[in-house]
KEMIVEX-404278 format. One record per residue: x, y, z of N, C-alpha, C in turn; residue number from 1. Coordinates in nm, 4 decimals. Last residue first. Example, Ala and Ser with C-alpha at 12.3 -4.5 7.8 and 13.67 -1.06 7.14 Angstrom:
BEGIN
node nX->1.2850 nY->-0.2250 nZ->0.7080 caX->1.3670 caY->-0.1060 caZ->0.7140 cX->1.2900 cY->0.0030 cZ->0.7870 marmar->2 $
node nX->1.3190 nY->-0.5690 nZ->0.7800 caX->1.2300 caY->-0.4500 caZ->0.7800 cX->1.3200 cY->-0.3300 cZ->0.7800 marmar->1 $
END
This chain:
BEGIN
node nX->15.3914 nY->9.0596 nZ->8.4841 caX->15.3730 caY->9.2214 caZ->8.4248 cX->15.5613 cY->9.2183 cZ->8.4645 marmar->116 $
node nX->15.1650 nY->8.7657 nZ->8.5038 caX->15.3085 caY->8.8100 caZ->8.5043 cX->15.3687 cY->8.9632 cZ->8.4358 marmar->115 $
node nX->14.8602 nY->8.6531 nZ->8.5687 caX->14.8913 caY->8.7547 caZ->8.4893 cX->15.0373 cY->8.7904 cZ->8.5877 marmar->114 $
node nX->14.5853 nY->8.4433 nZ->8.5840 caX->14.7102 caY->8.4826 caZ->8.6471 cX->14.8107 cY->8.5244 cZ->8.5850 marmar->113 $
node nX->14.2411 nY->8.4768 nZ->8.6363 caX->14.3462 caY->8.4758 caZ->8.4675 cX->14.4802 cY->8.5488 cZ->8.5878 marmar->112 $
node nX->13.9948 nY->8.2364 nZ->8.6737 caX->14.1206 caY->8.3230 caZ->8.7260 cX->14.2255 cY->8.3347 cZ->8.5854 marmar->111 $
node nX->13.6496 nY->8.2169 nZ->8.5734 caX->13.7991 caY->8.1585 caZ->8.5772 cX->13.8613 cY->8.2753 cZ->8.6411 marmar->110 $
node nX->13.3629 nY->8.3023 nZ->8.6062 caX->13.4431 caY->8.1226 caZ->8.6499 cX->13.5507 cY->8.1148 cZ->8.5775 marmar->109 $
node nX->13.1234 nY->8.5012 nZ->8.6724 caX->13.2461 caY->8.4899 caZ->8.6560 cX->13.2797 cY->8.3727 cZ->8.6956 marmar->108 $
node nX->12.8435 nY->8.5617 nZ->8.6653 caX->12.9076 caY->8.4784 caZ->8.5065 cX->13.0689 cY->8.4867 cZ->8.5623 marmar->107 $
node nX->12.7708 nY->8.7216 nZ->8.8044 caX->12.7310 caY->8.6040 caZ->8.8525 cX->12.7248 cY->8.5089 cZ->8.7080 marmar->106 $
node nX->12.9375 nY->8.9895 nZ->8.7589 caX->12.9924 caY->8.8945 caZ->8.8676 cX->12.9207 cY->8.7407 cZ->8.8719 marmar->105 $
node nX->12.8388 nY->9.0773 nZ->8.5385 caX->12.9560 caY->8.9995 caZ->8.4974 cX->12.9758 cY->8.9495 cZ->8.6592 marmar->104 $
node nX->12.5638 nY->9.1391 nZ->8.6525 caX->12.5835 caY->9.0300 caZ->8.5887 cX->12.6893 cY->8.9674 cZ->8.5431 marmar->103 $
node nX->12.6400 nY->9.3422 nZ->8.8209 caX->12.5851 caY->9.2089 caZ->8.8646 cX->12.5800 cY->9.1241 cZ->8.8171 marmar->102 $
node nX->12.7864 nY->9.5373 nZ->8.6779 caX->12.8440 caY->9.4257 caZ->8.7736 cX->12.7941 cY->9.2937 cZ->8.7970 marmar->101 $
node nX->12.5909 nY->9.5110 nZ->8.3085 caX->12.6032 caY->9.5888 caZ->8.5150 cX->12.7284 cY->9.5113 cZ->8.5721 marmar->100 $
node nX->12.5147 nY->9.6428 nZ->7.9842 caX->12.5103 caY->9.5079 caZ->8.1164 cX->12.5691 cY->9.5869 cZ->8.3070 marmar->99 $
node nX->12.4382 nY->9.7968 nZ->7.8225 caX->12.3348 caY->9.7371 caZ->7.8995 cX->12.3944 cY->9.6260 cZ->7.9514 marmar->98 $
node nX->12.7309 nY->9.8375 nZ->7.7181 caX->12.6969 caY->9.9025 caZ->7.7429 cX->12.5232 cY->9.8446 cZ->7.8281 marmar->97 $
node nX->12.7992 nY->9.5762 nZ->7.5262 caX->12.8111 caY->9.5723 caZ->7.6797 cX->12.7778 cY->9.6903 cZ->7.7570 marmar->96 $
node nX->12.6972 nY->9.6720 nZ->7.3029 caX->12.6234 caY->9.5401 caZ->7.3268 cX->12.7150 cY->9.5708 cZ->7.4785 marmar->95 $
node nX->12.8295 nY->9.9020 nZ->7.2650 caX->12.6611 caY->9.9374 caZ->7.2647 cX->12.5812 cY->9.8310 cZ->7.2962 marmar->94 $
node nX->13.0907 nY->9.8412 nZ->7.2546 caX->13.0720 caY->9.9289 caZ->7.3648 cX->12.9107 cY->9.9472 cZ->7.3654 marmar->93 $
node nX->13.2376 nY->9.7249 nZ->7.0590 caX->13.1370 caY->9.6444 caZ->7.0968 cX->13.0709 cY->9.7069 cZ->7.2459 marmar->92 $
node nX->13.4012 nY->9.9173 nZ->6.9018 caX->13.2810 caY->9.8228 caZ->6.8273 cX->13.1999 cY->9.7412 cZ->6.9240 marmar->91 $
node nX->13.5832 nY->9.9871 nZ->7.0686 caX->13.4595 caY->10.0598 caZ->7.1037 cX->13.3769 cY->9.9940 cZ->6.9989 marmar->90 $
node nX->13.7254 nY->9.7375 nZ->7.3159 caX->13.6586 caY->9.7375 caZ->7.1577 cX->13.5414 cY->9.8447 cZ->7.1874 marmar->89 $
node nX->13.7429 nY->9.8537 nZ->7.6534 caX->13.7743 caY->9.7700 caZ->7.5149 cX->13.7320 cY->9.8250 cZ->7.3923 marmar->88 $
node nX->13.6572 nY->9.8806 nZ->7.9897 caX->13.7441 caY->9.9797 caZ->7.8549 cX->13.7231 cY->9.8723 cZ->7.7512 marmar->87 $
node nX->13.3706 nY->10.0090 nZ->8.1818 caX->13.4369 caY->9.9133 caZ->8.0800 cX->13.5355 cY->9.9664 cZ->8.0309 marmar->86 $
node nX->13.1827 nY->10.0786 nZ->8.4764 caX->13.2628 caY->10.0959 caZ->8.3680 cX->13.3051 cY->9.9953 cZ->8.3279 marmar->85 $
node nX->12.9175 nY->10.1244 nZ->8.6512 caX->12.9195 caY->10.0234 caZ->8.5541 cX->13.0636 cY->10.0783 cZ->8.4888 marmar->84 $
node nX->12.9294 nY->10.3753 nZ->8.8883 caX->12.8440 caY->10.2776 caZ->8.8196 cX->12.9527 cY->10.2128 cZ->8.7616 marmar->83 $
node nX->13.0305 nY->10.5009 nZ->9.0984 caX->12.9247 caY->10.4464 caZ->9.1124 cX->12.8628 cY->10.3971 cZ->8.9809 marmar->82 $
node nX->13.3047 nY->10.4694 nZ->9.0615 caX->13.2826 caY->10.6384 caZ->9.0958 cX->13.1015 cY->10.5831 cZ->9.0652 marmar->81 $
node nX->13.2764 nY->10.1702 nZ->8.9091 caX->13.4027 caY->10.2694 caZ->8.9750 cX->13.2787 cY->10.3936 cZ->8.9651 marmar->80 $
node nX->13.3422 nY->9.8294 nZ->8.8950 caX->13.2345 caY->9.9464 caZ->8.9404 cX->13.3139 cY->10.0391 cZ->8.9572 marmar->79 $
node nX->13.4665 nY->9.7136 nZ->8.6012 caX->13.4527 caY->9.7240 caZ->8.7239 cX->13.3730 cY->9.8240 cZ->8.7603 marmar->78 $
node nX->13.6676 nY->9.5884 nZ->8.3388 caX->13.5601 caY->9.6189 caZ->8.3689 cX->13.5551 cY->9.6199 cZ->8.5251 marmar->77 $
node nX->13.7957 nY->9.5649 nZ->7.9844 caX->13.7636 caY->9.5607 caZ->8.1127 cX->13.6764 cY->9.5962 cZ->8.2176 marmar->76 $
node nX->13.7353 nY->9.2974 nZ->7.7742 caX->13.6820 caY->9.3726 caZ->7.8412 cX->13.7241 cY->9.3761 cZ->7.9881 marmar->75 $
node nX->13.8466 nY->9.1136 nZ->7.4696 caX->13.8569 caY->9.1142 caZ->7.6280 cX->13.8105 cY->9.2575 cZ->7.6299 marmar->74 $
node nX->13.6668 nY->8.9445 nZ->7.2884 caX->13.6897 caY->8.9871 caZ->7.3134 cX->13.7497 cY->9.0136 cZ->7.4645 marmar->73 $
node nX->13.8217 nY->8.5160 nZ->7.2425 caX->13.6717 caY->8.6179 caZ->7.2874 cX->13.8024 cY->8.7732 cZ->7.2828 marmar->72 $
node nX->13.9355 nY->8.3177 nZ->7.4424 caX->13.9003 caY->8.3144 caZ->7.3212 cX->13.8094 cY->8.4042 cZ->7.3227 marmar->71 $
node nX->14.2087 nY->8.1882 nZ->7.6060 caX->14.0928 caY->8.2562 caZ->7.6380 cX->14.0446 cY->8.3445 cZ->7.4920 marmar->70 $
node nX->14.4791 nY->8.1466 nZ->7.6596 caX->14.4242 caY->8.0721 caZ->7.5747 cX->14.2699 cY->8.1545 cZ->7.5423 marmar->69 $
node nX->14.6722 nY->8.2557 nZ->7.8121 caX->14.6008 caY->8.1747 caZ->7.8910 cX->14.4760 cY->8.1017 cZ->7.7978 marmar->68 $
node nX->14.7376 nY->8.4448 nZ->7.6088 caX->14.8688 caY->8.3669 caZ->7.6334 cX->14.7700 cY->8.2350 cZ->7.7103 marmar->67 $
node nX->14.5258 nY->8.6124 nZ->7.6057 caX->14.5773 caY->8.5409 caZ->7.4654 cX->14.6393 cY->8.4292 cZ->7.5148 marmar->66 $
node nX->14.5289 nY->8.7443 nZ->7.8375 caX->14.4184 caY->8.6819 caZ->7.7958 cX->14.4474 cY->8.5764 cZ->7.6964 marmar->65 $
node nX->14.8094 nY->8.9111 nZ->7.8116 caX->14.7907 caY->8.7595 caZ->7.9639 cX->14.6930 cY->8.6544 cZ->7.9180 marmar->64 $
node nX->14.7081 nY->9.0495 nZ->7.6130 caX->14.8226 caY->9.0128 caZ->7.5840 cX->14.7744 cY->8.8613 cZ->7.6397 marmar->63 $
node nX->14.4925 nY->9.2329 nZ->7.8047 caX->14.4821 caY->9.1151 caZ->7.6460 cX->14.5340 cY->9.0364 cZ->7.6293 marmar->62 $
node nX->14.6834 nY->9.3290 nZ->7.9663 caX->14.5930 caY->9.1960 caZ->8.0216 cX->14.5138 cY->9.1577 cZ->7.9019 marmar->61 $
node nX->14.8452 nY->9.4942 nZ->7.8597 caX->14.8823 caY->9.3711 caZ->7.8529 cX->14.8336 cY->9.2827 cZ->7.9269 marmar->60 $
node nX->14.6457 nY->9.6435 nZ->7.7106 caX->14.7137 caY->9.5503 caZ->7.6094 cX->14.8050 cY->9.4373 cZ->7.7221 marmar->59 $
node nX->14.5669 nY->9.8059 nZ->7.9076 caX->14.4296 caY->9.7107 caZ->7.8685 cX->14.4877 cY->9.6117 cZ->7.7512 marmar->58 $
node nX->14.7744 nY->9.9373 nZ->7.9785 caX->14.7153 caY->9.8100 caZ->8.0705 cX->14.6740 cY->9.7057 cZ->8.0209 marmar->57 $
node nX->14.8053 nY->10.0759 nZ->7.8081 caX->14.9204 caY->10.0229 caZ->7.7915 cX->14.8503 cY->9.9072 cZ->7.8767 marmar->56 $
node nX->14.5532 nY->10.2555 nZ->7.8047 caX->14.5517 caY->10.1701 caZ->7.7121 cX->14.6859 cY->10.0281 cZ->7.7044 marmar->55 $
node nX->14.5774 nY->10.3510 nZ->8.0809 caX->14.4595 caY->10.2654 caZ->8.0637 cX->14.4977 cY->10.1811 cZ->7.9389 marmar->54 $
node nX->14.7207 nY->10.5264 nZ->8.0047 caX->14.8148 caY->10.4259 caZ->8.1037 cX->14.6898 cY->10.3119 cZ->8.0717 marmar->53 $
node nX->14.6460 nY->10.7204 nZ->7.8266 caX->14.7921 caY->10.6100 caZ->7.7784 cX->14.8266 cY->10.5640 cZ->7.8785 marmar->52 $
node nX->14.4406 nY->10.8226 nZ->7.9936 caX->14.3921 caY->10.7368 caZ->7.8904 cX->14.5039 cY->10.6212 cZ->7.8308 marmar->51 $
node nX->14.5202 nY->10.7722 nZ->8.3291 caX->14.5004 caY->10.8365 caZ->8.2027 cX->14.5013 cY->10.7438 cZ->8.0889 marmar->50 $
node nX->14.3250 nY->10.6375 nZ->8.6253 caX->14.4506 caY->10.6294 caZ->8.5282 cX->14.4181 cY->10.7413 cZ->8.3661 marmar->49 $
node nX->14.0760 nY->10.6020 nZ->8.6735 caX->14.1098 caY->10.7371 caZ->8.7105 cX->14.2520 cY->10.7325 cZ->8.6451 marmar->48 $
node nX->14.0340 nY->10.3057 nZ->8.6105 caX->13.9200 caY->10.4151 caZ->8.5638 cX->13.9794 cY->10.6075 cZ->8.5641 marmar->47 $
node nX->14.1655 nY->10.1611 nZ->8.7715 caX->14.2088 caY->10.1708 caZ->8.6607 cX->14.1210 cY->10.2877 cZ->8.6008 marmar->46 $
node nX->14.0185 nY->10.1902 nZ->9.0531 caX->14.1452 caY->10.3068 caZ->9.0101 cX->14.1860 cY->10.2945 cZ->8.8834 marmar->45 $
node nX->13.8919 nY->9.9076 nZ->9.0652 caX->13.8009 caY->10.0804 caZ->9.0111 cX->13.9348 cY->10.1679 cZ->8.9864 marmar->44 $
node nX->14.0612 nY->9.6712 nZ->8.9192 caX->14.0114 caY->9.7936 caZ->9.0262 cX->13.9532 cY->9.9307 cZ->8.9663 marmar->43 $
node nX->13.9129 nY->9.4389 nZ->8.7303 caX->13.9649 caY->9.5185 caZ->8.7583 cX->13.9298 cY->9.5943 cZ->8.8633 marmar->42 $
node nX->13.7848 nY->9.1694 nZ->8.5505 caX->13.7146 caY->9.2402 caZ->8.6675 cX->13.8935 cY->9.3168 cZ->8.6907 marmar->41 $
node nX->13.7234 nY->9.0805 nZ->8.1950 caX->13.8422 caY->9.0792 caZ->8.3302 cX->13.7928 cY->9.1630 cZ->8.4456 marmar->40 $
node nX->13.5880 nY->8.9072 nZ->7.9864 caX->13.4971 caY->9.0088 caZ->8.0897 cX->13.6164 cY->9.0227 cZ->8.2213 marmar->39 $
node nX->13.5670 nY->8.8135 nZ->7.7181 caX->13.6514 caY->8.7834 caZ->7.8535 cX->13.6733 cY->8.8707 cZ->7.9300 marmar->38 $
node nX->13.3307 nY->8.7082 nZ->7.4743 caX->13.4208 caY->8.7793 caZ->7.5724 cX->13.4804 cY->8.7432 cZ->7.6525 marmar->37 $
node nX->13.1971 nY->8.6453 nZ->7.1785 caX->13.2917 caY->8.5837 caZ->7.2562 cX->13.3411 cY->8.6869 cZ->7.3359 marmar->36 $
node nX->12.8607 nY->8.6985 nZ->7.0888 caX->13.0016 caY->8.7513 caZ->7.0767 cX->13.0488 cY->8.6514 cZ->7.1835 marmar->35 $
node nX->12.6012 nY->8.6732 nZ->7.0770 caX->12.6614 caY->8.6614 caZ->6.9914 cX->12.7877 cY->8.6394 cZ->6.9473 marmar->34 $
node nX->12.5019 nY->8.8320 nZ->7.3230 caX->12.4754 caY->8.8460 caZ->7.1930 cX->12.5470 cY->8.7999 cZ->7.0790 marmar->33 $
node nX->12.7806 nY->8.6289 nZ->7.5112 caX->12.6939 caY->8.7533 caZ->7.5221 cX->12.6248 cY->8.8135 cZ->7.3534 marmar->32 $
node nX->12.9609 nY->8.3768 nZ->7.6528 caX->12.9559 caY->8.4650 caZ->7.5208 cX->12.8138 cY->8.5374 cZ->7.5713 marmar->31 $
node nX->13.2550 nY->8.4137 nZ->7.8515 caX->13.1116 caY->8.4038 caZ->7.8255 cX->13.0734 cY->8.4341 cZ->7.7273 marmar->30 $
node nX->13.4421 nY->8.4431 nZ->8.1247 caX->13.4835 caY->8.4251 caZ->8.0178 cX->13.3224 cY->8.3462 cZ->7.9358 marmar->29 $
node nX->13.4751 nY->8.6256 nZ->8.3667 caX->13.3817 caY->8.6285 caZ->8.3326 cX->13.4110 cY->8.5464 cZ->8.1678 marmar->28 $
node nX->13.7603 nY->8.6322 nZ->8.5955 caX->13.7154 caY->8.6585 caZ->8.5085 cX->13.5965 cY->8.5745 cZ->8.4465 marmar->27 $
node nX->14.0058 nY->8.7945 nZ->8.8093 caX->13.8721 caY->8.7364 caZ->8.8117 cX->13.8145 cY->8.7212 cZ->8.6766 marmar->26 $
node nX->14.3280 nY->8.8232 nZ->8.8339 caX->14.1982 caY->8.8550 caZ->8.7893 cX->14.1171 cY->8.7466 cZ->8.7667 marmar->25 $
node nX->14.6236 nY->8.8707 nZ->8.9617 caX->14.5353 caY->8.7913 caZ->8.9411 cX->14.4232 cY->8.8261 cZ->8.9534 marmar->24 $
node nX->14.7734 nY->9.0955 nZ->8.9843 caX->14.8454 caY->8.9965 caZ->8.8772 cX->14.7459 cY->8.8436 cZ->8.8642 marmar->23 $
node nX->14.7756 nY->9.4324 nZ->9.0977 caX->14.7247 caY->9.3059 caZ->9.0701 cX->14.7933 cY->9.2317 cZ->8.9654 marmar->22 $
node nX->14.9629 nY->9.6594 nZ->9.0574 caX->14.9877 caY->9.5394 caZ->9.1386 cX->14.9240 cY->9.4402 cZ->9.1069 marmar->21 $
node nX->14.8366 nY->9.8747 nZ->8.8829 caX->14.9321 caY->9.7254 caZ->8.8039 cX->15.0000 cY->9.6583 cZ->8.9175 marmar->20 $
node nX->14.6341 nY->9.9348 nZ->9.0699 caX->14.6049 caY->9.8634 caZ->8.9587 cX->14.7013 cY->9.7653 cZ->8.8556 marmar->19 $
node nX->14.8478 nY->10.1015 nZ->9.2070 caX->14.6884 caY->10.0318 caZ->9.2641 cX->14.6095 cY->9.9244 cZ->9.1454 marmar->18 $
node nX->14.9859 nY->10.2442 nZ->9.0529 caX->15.0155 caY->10.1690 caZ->9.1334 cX->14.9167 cY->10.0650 cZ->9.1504 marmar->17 $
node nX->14.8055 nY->10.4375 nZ->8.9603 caX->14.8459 caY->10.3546 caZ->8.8346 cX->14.9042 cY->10.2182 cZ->8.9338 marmar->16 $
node nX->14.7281 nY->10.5769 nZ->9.1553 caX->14.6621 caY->10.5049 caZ->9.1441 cX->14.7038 cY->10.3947 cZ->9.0233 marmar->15 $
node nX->14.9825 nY->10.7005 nZ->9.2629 caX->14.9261 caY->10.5804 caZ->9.3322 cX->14.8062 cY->10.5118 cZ->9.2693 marmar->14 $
node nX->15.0106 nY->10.8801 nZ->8.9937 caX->15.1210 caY->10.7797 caZ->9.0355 cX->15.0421 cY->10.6548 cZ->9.1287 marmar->13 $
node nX->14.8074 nY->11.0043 nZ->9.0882 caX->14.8217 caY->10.9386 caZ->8.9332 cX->14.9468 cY->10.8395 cZ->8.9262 marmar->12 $
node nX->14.9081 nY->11.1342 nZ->9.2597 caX->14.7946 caY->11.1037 caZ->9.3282 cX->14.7764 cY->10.9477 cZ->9.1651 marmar->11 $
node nX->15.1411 nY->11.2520 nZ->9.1805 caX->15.1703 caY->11.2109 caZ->9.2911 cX->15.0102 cY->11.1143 cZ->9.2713 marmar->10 $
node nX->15.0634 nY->11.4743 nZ->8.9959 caX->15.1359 caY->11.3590 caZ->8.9491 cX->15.1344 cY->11.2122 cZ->9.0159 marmar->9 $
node nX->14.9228 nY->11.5836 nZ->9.2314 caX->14.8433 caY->11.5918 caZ->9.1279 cX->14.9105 cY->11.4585 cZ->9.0606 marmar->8 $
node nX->15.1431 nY->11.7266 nZ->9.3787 caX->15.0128 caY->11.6075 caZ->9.4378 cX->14.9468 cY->11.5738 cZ->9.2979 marmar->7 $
node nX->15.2432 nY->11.8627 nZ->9.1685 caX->15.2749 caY->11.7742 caZ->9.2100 cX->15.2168 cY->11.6630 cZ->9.3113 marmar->6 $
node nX->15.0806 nY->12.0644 nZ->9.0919 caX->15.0846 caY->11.9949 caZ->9.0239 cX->15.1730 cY->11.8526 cZ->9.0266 marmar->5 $
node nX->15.0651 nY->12.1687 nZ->9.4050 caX->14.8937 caY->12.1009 caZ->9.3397 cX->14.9586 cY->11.9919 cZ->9.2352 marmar->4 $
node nX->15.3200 nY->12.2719 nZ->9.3527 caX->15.2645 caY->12.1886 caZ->9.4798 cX->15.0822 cY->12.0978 cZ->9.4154 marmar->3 $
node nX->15.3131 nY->12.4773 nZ->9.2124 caX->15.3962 caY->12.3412 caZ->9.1313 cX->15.3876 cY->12.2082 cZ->9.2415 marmar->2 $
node nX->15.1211 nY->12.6665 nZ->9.2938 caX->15.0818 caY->12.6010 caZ->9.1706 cX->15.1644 cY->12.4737 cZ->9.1485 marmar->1 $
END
């Protein structure tokens, strides 16, 4: 049992890894119904992180978003475990909820270079 629960820590460990290496993101900066976003492309492993690692992330590539001037909600976002995920504003989870990869990839035109 303290073997599972240690691959287990172990496996949550590499993937938190896998995701706060990056320090340069792709990004989709666009407005959409109305709204101002900043559509950050991420690794699918942010998705398998726990909810208080996802949220400590998703503040400080806001944070990076703010500092680089970038005006709009931020969203994250990537394909993971086969479809469409996001984290952000659950106020605005029903207007990005009908969108895909495909479309934040063929709206993406800036780099957001991010210091952690």
């Amino acid at each position: 049992m303290r073997l599972k629960a240690l691959a287990f820590l172990f496996c949550l460990f590499l993937a938190g890894s896998a995701f706060a290496s990056e320090k340069n993101y792709q990004v989709a900066h666009t407005r959409w119904k109305e709204h101002d976003f900043v559509f950050v492309k991420v690794a699918p492993s942010y998705f398998d992180a726990s909810p208080d690692q996802q949220q400590r992330w998703f503040t400080d590539v806001r944070a990076c978003a703010r500092e680089a001037r970038l005006k709009g909600s931020v969203m994250l976002v990537a394909h993971a475990r086969g479809k469409f995920r996001f984290y952000g504003s659950k106020e605005l989870h029903d207007i990005v909820r009908n969108l895909d990869m495909g479309w934040v990839n063929a709206h993406l035109n800036k780099t957001l270079d991010c210091e952690f």
